[in-house]
C-alpha positions in Angstrom: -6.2 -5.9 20.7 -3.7 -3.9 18.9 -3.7 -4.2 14.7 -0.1 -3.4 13.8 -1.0 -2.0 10.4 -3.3 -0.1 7.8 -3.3 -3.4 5.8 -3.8 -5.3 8.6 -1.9 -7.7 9.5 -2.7 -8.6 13.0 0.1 -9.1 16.4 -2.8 -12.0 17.2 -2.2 -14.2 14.3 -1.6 -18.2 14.8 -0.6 -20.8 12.2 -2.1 -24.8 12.0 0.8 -27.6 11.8 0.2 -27.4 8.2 1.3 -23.9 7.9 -1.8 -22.0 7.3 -2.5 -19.0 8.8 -5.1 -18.5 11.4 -5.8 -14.8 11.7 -7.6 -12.0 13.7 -11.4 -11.9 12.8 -13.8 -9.0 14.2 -17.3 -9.5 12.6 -17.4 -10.4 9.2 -13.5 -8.9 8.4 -10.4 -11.4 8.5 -7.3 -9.1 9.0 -4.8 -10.0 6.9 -3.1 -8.9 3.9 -0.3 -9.8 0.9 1.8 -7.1 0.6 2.2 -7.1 -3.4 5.2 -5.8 -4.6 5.6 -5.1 -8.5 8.1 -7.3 -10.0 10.3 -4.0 -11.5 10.2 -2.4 -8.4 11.4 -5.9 -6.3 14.0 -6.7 -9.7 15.4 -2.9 -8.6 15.8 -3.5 -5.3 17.3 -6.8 -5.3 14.9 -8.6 -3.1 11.2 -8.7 -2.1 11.9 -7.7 1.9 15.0 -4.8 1.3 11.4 -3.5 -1.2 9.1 -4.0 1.7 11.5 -2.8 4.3 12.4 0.6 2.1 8.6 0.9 1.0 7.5 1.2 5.2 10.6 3.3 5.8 9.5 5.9 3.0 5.8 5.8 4.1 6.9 6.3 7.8 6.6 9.7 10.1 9.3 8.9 12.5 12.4 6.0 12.2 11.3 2.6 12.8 13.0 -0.1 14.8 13.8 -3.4 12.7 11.6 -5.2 15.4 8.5 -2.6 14.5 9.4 -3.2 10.7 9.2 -7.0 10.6 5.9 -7.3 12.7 3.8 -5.1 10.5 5.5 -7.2 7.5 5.4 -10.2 9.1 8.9 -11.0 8.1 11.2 -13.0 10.5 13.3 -10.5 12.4 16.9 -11.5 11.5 16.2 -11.2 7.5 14.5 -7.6 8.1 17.5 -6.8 10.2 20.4 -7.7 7.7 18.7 -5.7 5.1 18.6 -2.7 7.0 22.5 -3.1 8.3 23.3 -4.1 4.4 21.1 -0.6 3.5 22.7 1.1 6.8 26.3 0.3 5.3 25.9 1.5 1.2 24.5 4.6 2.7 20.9 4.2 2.2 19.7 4.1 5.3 20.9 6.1 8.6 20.4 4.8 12.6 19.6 6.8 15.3 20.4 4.9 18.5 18.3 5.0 21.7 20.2 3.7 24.6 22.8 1.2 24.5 21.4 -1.3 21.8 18.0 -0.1 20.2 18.3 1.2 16.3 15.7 3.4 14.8 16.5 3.4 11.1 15.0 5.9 8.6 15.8 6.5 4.6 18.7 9.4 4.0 17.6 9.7 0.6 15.0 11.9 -0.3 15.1 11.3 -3.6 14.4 7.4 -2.6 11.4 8.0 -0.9 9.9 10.1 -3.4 10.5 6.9 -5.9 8.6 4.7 -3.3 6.2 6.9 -2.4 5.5 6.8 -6.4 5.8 2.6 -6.6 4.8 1.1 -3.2 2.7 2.4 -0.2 2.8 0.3 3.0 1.7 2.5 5.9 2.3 1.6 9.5 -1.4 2.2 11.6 0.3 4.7 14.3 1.6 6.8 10.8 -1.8 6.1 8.7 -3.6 7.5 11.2 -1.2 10.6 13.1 -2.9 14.2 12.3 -0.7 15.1 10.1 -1.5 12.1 7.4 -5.5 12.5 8.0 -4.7 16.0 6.8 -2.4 15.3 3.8 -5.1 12.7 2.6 -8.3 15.1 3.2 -5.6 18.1 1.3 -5.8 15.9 -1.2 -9.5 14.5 -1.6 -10.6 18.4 -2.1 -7.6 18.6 -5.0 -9.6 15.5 -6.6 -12.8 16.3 -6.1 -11.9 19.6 -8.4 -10.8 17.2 -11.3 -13.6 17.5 -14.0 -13.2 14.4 -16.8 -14.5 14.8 -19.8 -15.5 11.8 -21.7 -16.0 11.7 -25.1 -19.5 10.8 -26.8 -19.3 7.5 -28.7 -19.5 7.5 -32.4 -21.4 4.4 -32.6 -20.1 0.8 -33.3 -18.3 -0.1 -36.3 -20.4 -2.0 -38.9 -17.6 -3.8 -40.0 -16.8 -5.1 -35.9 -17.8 -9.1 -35.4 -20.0 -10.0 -32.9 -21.4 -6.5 -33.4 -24.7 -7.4 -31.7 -22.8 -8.0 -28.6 -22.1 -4.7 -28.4 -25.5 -3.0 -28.9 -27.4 -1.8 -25.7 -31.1 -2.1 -25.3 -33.1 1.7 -25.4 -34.1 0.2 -22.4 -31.0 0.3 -20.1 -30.1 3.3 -22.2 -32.9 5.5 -20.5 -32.2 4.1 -17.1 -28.7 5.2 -17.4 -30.0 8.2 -18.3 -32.0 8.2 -15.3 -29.6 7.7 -13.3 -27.1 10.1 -14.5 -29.8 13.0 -14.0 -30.5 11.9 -10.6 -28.8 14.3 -8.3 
């Protein structure tokens, strides 16, 4: 059983007559995902799929068929494809053909996927998981574990604050926290 991506949604999904979805389960997890998109980024693309399309395109190692694209969306294949011919034609995208009829599209635009990359982060499993991501994403757990924040100590609560018993801790759960934060 294959999952077709990191956010898995599943090739092995089913839907009831009344349209709900009946999706891969292995244990306790239910595969399936939303893909979110924020409302700016979908207002300045023009559409929720030509986001979603562009956002796996960005994230991608190696140029994606619009078959591959709308399986790990789970968009219907003719809208995924008339975005990426519509993206294909203003220059956007570019098409590298493999035999006489299968497209592999991928962004010309570097300066597009960096903005993606930035806004929306769908990863296709084959990509999420290739060598070369697994490395990026351990490069750049070391860079964060070096990041040291410093928190400022509290000055106390405001006298004039209402409710300001809400806000007053018990000495109590201040010495566990203490505890806990000397605990190695």
């Amino acid at each position: 059983m294959a999952i077709d991506s990191v956010t898995a949604i599943s090739d092995y999904h089913y839907t009831t007559p009344n349209g709900k979805h009946l999706l891969l389960r292995m244990g306790n997890i239910l595969f399936a995902m939303k893909f979110n998109i924020d409302p700016a980024v979908e207002q300045l693309f023009g559409s929720e799929t030509r986001a979603k399309v562009l956002a796996i395109l960005a994230d991608s190692l190696e140029p994606k068929t619009g078959y591959e694209i709308s399986k790990t969306l789970d968009v219907s294949p003719p809208k995924v494809y008339d975005v990426l011919k519509r993206m294909e034609t203003s220059g956007f995208l570019k098409a590298i053909t493999e035999g006489s009829r299968i497209k592999r599209y991928f962004l010309a635009d570097e300066d597009l996927r960096r903005l993606l990359l930035k806004k929306v982060r769908i990863a296709v499993a084959k990509d999420w998981f290739s060598p070369e991501m697994v490395r990026e994403r351990e490069k750049a757990f070391e860079l964060a574990k070096k990041v040291v924040v410093r928190v400022p100590k509290a000055r106390g609560i405001p006298r004039n604050l209402p409710n300001r018993q809400e806000f007053i801790r018990p000495r109590e759960k201040d010495r566990a926290l203490a505890r806990i934060a000397a605990a190695p």
